[in-house]
C-alpha positions in Angstrom: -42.9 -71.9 57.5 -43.0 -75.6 57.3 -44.2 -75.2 53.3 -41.1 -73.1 52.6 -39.2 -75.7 54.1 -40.4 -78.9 52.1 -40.4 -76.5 48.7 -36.8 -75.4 49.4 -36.2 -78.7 50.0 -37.7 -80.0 46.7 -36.2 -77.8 44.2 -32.4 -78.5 46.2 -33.2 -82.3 45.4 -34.7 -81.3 42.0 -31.8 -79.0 40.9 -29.4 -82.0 42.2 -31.0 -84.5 40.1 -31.2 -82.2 37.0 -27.5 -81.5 37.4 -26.1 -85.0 38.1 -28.6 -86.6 34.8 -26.6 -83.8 32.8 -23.1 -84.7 33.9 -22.4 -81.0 35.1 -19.8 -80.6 37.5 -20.1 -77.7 40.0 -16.5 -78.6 40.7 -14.1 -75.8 39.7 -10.4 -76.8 39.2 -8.9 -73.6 38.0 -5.3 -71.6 37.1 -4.7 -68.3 36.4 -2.5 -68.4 33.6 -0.2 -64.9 33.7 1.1 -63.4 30.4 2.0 -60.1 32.1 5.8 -59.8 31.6 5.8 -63.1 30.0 5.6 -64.7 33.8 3.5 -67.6 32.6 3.6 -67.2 29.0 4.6 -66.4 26.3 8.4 -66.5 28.6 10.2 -64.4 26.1 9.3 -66.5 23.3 7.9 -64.8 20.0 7.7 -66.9 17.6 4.1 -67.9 17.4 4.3 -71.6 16.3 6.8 -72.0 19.8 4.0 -70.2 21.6 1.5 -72.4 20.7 3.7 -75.2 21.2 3.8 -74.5 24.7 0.2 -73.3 25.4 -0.7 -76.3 24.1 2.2 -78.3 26.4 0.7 -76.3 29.4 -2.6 -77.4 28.7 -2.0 -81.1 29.0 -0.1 -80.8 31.9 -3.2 -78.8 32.8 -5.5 -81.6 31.7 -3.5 -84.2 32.8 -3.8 -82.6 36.8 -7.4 -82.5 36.3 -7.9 -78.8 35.9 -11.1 -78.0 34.1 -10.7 -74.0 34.1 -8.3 -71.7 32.5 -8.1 -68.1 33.3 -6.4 -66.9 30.5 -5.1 -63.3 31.1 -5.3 -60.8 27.8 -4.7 -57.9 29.1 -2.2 -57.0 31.4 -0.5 -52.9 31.5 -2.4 -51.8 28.9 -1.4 -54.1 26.4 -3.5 -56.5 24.7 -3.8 -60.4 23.1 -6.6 -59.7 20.7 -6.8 -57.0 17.4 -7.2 -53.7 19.1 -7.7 -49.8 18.2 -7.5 -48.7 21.5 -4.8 -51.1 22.9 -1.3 -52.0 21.9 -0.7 -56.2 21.1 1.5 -57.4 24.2 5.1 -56.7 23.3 5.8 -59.8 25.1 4.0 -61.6 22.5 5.1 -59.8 19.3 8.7 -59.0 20.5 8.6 -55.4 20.2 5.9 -52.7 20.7 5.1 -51.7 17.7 4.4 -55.4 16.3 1.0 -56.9 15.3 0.1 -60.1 16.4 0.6 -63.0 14.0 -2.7 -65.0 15.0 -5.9 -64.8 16.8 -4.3 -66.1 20.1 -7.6 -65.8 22.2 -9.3 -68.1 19.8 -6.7 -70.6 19.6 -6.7 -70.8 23.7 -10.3 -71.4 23.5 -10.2 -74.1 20.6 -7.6 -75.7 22.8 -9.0 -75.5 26.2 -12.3 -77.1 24.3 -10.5 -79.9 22.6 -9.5 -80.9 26.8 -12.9 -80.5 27.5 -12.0 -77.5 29.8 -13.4 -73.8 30.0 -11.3 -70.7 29.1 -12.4 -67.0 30.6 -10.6 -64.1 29.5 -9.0 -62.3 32.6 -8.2 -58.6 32.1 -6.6 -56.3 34.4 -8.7 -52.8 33.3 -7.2 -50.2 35.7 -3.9 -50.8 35.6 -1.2 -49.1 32.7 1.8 -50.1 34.0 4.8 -47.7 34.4 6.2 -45.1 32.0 8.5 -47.2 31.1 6.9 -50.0 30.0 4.3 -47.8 27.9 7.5 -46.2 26.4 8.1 -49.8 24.9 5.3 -48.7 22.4 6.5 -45.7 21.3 6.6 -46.5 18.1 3.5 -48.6 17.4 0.3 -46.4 15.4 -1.8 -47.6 18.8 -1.2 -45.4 21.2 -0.5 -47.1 24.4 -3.2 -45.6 27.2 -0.4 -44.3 29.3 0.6 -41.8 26.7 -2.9 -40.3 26.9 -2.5 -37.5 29.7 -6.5 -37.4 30.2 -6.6 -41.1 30.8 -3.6 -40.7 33.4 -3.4 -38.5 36.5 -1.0 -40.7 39.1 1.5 -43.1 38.3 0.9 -44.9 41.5 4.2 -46.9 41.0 3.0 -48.7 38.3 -0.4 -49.9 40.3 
């Protein structure tokens, strides 16, 4: 018992030492960053030089606080932020449903996070479709939102 004790021991003191020479901080400062109904961003802007605009104001405010995490959410009611074939691009970003997205926004958030020395992980929400409603606001786009697919969808649940 008392050899599992002094072994424990040295590799805690050994793992401490290797992670304080290498300047990692277990520290987490973190945000979730909402784009679902534009509630953190894009906030019913679409045009994509504004958007970056103000990623890139929310990130120094960000870097500024000390954060050193983003959790960047890119997909929300079955809706997407990258190039999909399954998934519509967020109308909240493009302005309508059927709109493309006019860059690579999940790239740019990374590139930016990075140049603030701060980590960016995608945050998806994979269950949930949203309402009938808001799929309806892709009616017209050739990606079929999920909710329009009867065999993927049994019970509205309220939107849930």
């Amino acid at each position: 018992m008392r050899h599992k004790i002094v072994i424990t021991t040295v590799l805690f003191l050994i793992s401490h030492f290797f992670v304080s020479a290498n300047g990692f901080s277990p520290e987490v400062r973190a945000i979730w960053l909402t784009t679902n109904l534009g509630l953190d961003w894009p906030v019913k802007e679409t045009d994509p030089g504004k958007q970056k605009k103000a990623l890139c104001h929310m990130l120094d405010k960000l870097n500024d606080a000390n954060f050193n995490l983003v959790f960047f959410q890119v997909q929300a009611n079955g809706d997407v932020l990258w190039d999909s074939k399954y998934e519509p691009s967020m109308a909240d970003v493009t302005g309508n449903g059927a709109g493309k997205l006019k860059y690579d926004i999940c790239s740019f958030m990374i590139k930016e996070c990075h140049k603030r020395n701060m980590e960016c992980h995608a945050w998806i929400v994979p269950f949930r479709l949203g309402t009938a409603k808001q799929a309806a606001r892709y009616k017209g786009n050739s990606i079929k939102h999920p909710y329009a697919n009867t065999t993927c969808r049994t019970v509205d649940h309220n939107g849930i």
